[in-house]
C-alpha positions as CSV (number, residue, x, y, z in Angstrom):
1,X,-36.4,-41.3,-7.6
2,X,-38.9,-37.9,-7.7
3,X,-39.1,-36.4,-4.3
4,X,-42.8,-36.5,-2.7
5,X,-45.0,-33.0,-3.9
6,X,-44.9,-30.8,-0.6
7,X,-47.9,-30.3,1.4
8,X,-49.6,-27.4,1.9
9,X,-48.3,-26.8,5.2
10,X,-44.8,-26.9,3.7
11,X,-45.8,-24.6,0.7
12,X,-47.6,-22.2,3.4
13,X,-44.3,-21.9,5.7
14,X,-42.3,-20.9,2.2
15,X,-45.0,-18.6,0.7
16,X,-45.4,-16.8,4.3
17,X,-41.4,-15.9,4.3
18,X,-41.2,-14.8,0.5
19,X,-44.3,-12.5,2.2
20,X,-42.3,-11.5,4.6
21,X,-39.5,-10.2,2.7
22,X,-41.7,-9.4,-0.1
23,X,-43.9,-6.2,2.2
24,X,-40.4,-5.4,3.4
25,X,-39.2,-4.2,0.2
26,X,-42.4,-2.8,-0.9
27,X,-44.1,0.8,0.0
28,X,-47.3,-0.7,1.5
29,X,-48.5,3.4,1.2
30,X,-47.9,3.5,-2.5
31,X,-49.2,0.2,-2.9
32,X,-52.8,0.9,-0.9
33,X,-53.3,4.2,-3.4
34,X,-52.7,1.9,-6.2
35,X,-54.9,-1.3,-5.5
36,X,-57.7,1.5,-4.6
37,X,-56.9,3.3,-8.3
38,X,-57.9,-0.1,-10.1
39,X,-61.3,-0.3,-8.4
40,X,-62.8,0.9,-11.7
41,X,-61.0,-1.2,-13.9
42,X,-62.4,-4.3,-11.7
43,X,-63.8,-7.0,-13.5
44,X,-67.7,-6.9,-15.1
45,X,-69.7,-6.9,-12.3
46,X,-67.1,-5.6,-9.8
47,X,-66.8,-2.3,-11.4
48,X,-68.9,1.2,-10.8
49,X,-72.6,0.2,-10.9
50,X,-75.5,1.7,-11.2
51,X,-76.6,0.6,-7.4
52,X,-75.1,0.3,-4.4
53,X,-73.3,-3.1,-3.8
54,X,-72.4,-5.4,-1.2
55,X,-69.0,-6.5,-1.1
56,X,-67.0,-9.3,1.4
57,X,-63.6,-7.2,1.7
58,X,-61.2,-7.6,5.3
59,X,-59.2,-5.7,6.9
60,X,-55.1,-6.5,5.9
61,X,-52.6,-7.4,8.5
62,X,-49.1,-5.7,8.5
63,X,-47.4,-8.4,5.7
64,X,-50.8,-8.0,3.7
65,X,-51.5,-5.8,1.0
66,X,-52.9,-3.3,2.5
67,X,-57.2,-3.2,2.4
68,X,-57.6,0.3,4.1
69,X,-57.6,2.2,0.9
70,X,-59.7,0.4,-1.4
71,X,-62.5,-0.1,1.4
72,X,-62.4,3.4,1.8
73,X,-63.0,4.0,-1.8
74,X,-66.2,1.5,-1.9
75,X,-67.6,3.2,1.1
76,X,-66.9,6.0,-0.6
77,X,-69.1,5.1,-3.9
78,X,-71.4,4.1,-1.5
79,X,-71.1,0.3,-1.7
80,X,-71.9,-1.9,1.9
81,X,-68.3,-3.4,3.1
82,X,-68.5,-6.2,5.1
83,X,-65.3,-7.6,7.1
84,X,-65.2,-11.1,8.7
85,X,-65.4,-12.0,12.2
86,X,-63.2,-15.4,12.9
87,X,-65.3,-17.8,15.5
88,X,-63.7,-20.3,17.5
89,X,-64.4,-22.9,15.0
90,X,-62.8,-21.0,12.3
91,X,-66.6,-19.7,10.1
92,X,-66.6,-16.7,9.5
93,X,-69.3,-14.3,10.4
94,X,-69.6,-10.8,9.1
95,X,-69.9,-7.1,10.5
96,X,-70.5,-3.7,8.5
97,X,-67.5,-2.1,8.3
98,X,-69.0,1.3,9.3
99,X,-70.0,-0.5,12.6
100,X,-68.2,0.7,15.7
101,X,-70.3,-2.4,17.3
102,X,-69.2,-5.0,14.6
103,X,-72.6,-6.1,14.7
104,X,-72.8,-9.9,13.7
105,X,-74.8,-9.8,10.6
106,X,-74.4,-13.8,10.4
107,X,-72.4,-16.8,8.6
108,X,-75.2,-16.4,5.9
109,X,-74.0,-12.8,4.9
110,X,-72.2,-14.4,1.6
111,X,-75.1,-15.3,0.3
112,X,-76.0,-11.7,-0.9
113,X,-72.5,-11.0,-1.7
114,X,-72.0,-9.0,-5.2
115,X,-68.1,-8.9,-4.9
116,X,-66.1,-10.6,-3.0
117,X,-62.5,-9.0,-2.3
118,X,-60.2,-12.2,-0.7
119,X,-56.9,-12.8,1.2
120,X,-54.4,-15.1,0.0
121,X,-50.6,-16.1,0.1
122,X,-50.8,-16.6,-3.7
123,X,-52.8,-18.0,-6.6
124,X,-51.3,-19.7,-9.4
125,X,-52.5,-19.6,-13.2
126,X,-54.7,-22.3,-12.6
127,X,-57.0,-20.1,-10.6
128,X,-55.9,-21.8,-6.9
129,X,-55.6,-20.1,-3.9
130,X,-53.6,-21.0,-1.0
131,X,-54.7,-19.3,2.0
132,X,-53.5,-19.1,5.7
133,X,-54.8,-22.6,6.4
134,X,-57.7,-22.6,8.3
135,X,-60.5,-23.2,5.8
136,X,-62.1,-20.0,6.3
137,X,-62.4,-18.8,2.7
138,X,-63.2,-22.7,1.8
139,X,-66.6,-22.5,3.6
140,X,-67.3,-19.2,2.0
141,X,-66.9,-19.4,-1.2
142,X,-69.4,-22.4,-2.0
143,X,-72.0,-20.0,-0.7
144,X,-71.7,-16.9,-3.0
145,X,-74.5,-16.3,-5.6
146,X,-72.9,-17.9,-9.1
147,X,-71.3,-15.3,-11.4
148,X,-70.2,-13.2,-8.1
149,X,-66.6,-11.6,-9.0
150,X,-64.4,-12.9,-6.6
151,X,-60.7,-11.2,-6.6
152,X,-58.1,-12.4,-4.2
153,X,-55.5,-9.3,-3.1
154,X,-51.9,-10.1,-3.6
155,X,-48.4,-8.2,-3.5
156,X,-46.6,-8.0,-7.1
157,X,-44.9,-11.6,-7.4
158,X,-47.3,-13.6,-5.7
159,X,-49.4,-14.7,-8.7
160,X,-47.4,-17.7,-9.9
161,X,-47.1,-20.3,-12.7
162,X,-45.8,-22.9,-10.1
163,X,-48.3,-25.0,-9.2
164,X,-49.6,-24.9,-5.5
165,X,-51.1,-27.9,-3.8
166,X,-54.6,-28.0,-4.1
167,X,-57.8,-30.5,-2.8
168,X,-61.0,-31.3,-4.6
169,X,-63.0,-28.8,-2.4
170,X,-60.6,-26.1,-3.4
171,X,-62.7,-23.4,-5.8
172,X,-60.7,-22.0,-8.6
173,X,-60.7,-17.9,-8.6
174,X,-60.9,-15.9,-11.9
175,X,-59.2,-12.9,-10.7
176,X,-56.1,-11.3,-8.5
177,X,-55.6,-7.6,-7.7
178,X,-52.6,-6.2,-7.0
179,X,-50.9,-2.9,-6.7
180,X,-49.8,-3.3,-10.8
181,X,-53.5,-4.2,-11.8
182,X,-56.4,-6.5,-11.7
183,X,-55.4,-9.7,-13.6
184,X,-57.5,-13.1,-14.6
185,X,-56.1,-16.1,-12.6
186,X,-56.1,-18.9,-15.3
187,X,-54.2,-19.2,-18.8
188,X,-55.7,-17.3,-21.7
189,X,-56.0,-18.5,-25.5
190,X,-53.0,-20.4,-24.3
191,X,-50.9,-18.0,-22.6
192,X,-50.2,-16.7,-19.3
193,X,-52.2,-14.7,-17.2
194,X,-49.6,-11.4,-16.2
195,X,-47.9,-11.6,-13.1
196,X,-49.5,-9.2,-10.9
């Protein structure tokens, strides 16, 4: 007899310990030099422009890889970073980075996203994300303007072949950035995207 699939909850409580023990035997320094050295080799439309942009980055927790860098180097080519603010029911609203106020800018501020830099505890080559489990990123991501690069920040290792559990409103993302590159999500031409 097959044993049930496990739930998300299940595959959330593994993927958070392999984290765990993953950012312990990683140099989060080296690794925040190195996610913010691929920021030119981002995808079309995520790379150096010609304009400003706005992008939907966050600041990383301890287990994370770490955001600090590469949101330094977008302020730094003068692009708007915008970090989210959790509410109590779990939308997120938005703040400029630069902010010591962390004004509100709103829940709308997605819609005039141009790149979107997102958390995850891994994404397999089918483009899904599992996240922390709180449908933050689910509510978001419906909202950005089509064709806006959205790249979800993961340690090496965390960009799988096995497949994770996913629901019909769960949005496929094309892209993964970690400290060895950027890397499309889904198979190519029949092979399999690098594991980043």
């Amino acid at each position: 007899m097959a044993s049930a699939p496990m739930s998300k909850g299940d595959v959330r409580r593994l993927l958070r310990a392999r984290r765990r023990r993953l950012a312990a035997a990683r140099d989060l320094t080296a690794d925040a030099s190195a996610i913010a050295e691929h920021l030119d080799s981002l995808p079309a439309g995520a790379g150096p422009r010609s304009e400003p942009a706005t992008v939907l980055s966050y600041e990383s927790l301890p287990h994370e890889p770490p955001t600090a860098a590469i949101n330094a180097a977008l302020r730094a080519r003068g692009d708007r970073v915008l970090v989210p603010i959790t509410l109590p029911d779990m939308q997120l609203d938005w703040c400029d980075l630069d902010d010591p106020g962390r004004t509100p800018f709103g829940i709308d501020a997605p819609t005039h996203a141009d790149l979107v830099l997102a958390p995850g505890l891994a994404v397999d080559t089918a483009g899904t994300r599992l996240g922390q489990g709180g449908g933050c990123y689910d509510r978001v991501l419906p909202m950005l303007p089509t064709g806006t690069p959205v790249i979800v920040l993961l340690h090496p290792g965390e960009h799988t072949d096995e497949r994770l559990p996913s629901e019909e409103h769960d949005i496929p993302v094309p892209w993964v950035l970690t400290a060895k590159g950027c890397t499309p999500t889904h198979r190519v031409l029949g092979t399999t995207a690098p594991q980043g």
